[in-house]
C-alpha positions in Angstrom: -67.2 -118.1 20.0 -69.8 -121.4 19.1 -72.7 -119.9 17.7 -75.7 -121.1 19.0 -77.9 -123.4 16.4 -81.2 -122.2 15.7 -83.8 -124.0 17.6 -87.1 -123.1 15.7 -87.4 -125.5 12.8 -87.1 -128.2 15.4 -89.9 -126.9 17.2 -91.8 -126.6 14.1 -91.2 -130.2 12.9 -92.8 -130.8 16.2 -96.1 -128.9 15.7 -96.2 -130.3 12.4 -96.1 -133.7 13.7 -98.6 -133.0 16.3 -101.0 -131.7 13.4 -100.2 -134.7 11.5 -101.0 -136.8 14.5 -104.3 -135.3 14.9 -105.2 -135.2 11.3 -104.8 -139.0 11.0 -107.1 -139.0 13.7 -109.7 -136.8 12.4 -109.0 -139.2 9.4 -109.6 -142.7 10.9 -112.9 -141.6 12.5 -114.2 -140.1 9.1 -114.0 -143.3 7.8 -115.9 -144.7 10.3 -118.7 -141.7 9.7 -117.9 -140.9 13.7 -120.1 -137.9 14.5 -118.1 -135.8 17.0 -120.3 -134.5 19.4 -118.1 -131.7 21.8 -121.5 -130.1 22.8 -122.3 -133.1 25.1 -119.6 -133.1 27.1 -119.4 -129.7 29.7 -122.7 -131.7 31.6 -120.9 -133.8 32.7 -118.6 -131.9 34.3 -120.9 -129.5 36.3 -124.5 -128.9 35.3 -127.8 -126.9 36.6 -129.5 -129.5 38.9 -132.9 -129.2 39.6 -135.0 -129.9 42.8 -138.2 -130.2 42.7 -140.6 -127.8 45.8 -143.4 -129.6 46.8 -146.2 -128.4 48.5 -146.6 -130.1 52.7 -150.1 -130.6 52.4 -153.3 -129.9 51.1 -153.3 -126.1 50.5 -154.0 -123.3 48.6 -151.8 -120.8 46.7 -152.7 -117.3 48.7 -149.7 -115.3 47.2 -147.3 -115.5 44.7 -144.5 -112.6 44.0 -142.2 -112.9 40.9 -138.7 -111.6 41.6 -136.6 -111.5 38.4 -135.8 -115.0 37.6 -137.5 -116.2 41.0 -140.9 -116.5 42.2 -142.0 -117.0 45.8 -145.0 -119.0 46.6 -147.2 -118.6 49.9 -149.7 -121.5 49.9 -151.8 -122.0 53.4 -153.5 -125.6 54.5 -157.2 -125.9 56.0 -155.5 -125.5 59.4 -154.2 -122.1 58.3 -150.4 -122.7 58.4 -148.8 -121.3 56.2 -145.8 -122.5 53.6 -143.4 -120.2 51.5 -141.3 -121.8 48.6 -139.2 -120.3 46.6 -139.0 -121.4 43.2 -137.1 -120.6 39.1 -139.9 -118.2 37.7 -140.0 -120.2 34.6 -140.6 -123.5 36.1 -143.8 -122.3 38.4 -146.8 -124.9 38.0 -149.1 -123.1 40.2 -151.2 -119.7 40.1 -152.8 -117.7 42.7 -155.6 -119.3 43.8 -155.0 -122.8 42.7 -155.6 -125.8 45.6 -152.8 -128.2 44.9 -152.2 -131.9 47.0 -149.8 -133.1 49.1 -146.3 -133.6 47.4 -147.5 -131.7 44.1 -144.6 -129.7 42.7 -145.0 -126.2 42.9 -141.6 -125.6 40.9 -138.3 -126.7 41.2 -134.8 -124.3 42.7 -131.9 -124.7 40.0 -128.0 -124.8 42.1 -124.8 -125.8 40.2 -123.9 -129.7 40.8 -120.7 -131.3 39.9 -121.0 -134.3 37.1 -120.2 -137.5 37.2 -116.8 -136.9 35.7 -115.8 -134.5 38.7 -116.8 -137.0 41.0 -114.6 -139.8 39.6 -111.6 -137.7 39.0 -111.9 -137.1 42.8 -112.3 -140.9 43.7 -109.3 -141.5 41.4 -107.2 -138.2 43.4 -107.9 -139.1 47.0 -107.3 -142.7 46.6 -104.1 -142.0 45.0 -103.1 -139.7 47.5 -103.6 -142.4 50.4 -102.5 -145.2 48.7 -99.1 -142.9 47.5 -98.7 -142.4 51.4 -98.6 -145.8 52.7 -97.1 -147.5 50.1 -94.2 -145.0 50.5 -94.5 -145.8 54.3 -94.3 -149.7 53.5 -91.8 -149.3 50.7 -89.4 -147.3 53.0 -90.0 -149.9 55.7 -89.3 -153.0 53.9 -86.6 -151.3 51.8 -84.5 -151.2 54.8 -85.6 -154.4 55.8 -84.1 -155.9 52.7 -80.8 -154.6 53.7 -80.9 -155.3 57.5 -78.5 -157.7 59.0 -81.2 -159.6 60.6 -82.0 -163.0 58.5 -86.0 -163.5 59.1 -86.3 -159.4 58.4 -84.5 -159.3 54.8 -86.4 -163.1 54.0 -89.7 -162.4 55.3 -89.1 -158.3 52.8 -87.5 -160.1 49.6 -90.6 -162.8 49.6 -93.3 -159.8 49.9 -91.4 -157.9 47.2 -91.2 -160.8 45.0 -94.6 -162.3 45.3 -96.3 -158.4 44.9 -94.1 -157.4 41.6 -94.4 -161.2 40.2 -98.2 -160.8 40.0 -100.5 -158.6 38.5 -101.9 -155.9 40.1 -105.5 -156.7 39.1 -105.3 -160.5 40.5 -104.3 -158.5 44.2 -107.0 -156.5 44.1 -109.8 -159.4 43.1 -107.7 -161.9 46.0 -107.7 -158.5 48.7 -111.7 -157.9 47.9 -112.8 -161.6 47.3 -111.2 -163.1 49.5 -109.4 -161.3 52.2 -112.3 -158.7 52.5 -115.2 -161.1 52.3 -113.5 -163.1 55.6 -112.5 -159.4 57.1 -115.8 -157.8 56.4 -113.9 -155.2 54.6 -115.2 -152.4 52.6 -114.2 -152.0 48.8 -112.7 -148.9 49.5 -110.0 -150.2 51.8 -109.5 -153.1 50.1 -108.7 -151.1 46.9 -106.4 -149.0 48.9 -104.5 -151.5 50.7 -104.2 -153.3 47.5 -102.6 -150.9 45.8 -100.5 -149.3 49.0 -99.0 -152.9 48.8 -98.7 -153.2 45.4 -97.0 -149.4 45.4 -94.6 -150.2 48.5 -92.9 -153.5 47.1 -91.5 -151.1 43.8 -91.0 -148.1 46.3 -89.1 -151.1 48.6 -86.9 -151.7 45.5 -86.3 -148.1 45.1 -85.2 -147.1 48.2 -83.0 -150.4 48.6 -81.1 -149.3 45.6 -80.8 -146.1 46.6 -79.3 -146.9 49.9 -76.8 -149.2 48.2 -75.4 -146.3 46.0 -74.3 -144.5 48.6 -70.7 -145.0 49.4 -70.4 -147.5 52.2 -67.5 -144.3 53.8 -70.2 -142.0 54.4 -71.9 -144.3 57.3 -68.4 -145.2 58.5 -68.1 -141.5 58.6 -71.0 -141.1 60.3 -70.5 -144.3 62.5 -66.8 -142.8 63.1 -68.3 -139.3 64.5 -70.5 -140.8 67.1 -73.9 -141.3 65.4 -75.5 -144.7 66.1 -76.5 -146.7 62.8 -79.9 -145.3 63.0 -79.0 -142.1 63.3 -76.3 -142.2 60.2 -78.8 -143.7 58.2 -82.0 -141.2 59.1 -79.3 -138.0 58.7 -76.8 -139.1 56.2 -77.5 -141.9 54.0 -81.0 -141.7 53.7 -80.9 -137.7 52.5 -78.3 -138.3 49.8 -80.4 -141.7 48.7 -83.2 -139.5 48.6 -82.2 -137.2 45.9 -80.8 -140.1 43.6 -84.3 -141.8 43.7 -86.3 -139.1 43.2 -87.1 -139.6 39.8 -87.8 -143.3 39.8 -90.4 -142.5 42.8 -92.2 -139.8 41.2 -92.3 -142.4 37.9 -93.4 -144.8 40.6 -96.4 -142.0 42.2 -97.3 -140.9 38.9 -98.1 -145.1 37.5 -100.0 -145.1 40.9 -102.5 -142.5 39.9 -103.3 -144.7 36.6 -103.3 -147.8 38.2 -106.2 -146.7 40.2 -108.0 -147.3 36.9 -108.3 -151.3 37.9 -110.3 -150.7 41.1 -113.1 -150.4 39.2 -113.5 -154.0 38.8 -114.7 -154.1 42.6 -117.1 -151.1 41.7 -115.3 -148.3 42.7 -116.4 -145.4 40.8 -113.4 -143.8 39.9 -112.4 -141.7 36.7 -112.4 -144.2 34.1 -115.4 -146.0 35.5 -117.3 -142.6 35.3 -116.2 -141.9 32.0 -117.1 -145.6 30.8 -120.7 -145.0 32.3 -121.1 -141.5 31.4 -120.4 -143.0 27.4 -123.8 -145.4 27.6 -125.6 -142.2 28.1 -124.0 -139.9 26.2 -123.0 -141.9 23.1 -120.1 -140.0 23.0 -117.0 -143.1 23.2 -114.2 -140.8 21.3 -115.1 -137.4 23.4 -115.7 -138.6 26.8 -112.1 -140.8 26.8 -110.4 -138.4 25.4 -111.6 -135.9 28.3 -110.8 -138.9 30.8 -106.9 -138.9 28.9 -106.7 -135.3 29.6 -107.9 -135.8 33.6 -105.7 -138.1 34.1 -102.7 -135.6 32.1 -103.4 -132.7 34.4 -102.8 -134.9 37.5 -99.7 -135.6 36.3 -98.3 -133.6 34.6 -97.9 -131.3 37.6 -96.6 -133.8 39.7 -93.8 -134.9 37.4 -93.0 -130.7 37.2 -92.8 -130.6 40.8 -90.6 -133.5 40.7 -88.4 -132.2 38.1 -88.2 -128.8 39.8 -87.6 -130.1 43.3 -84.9 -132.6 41.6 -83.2 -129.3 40.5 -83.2 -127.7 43.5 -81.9 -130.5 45.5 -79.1 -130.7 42.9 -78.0 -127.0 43.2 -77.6 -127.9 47.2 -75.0 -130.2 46.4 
C-alpha cells in the first residue's frame, strides 16, 4: 500500500509565508512612522447616532422623571398644552422649572445607525446583484445569437461583443452617463447598471457561445432525431450540459463584476470604495480603512466562488 505523504510541513510553510507577508508589511509602514490607528475604524461601521429633542414652543419644564439611563421631560406652553420627550439621562439640558424657546434642545435619544462603510458595501451588493442578472440575461441572449443561422443576428452579436470587450469598462460608463444619460434624462444609477449589465453580458455572450460549441454536435441530432424542435433540444439538452462546463468561467466572470462596480464611482455613486475613500479624509486612517474595504469586498466573494465550487461538484457527481 502507498503511504500517504505528510501534509503538515506544507501547511506550515504556508503560515510562515503568510507571517512573513505581514511582517514586511508591518515593516514598510514603520519606515514610513505610519501610526496604525484600529480604534478608529468600528464607527464607521455602525455607531450611536444622536437626535437631538427639541422643545415645540415656548414652554416650561413642569416634570421631569429619570428612568435608569432615560429621562422623560413634560414641558407645557402658555396655552397649557402639554409636550413629553423622552431623552439619554446624561445628555438632559433642562431642569424642572426651567422656561426654554422654541427649538431649544432638551436632550438628544441615542439608536444604533449603520456607517458609511455599511452603506457602500450595500450600494456595491445590490448593484452587483442586478447588473449579474441582466448581463447573464444579455449574455445568454446574444450568445446564442452568435451561433444562429440567421446572418444580421450573429453580425449585429459579434459587433456588440467586440466593441464592449475592445474598450474599457470605465470609457462605457463615462459615454452611458455623459452622453447617453444626459440626452435620455437618465439617472446615475441606471446608467451605472446598464453599463456594466452590458459590459458583463458581452464576456458572459462569449461564455455561453463556447460552451454551446463543446457540446458534441450528436447530442442535438439526438435530440432533433427524437422529436424535439431545435429550441426545445437546445433549452433541455445542450444548454444543461453547456451549463456545467461553464460554470467556473461565469462565477470568475460574477465574482470581477462585484469589483468592477468599484468604477461607478466616477459618476458619484457611493459605493464601497467610494465610502472607504471618503471615510479616509475623516479619519486619517489610509492603510486601515482599505484594508477593511479589501476584506468587504473578500467576504462577498469568497462565498460566491464556494458556492460555485460546491455546486460545480454536485453537478459533476450527476453525471
Amino acid at each position: 500500500m502507498k503511504q500517504k505523504k505528510a501534509q503538515w510541513p506544507w501547511h506550515l510553510l504556508t503560515l510562515l509565508v503568510l507571517v512573513g507577508l505581514a511582517g514586511a508589511l508591518y515593516y514598510a509602514t514603520s519606515l514610513m512612522s505610519y501610526e496604525w490607528r484600529w480604534n478608529r475604524v468600528p464607527q464607521y461601521f455602525a455607531y450611536q447616532a444622536e437626535e437631538p429633542q427639541r422643545a415645540a414652543d415656548i414652554s416650561t419644564v413642569i416634570e421631569l422623571v429619570r428612568n435608569g439611563d432615560t429621562a422623560r421631560v413634560t414641558l407645557r406652553n402658555d396655552a397649557g398644552g402639554e409636550q413629553q420627550l423622552t431623552v439619554a439621562e446624561d445628555s438632559l439640558q433642562v431642569a424642572r422649572g426651567d422656561d426654554v424657546a422654541e427649538g431649544d434642545a432638551v436632550g438628544v435619544t441615542r439608536h444604533w445607525a449603520l456607517g458609511p462603510l455599511m452603506w457602500g458595501l450595500w450600494t456595491t451588493l445590490w448593484l452587483s446583484l442586478v447588473s449579474g442578472i441582466l448581463g447573464l440575461l444579455i449574455g445568454l441572449a446574444t450568445g446564442l445569437c452568435r451561433l444562429s443561422n440567421n446572418p444580421t443576428l450573429r453580425d449585429l452579436s459579434t459587433i456588440y461583443v467586440e466593441l464592449v470587450r475592445g474598450t474599457p469598462l470605465l470609457v462605457q460608463i463615462f459615454i452611458f452617463y455623459f452622453f447617453i444619460g444626459t440626452v435620455l434624462n437618465l439617472s446615475r444609477e441606471f446608467a451605472g447598471i446598464a453599463a456594466l449589465s452590458l459590459f458583463t453580458g458581452a464576456y458572459v455572450a462569449e461564455i455561453v457561445r463556447a460552451g454551446v460549441q463543446s457540446i458534441a454536435r450528436g447530442q442535438g441530432e439526438a435530440a432533433r432525431s427524437l422529436g424535439l424542435s431545435a429550441g426545445q433540444s437546445m433549452r433541455h439538452v445542450v444548454l444543461p450540459q453547456a451549463f456545467k462546463r461553464v460554470l467556473p468561467p461565469l462565477a470568475g466572470q460574477f465574482i470581477s463584476l462585484v469589483k468592477d462596480t468599484s468604477l461607478v464611482s466616477v459618476i458619484a455613486i457611493t459605493e464601497l470604495l467610494k465610502s472607504g475613500r471618503e471615510v479616509i479624509t475623516t479619519s486619517f486612517s489610509p492603510f486601515e480603512i482599505l484594508f477593511c474595504v479589501a476584506g468587504l469586498y473578500l467576504l462577498i466573494n469568497l462565498p460566491l466562488s464556494k458556492m460555485a465550487s460546491r455546486l460545480e461538484r454536485r453537478l459533476a457527481q450527476s453525471d
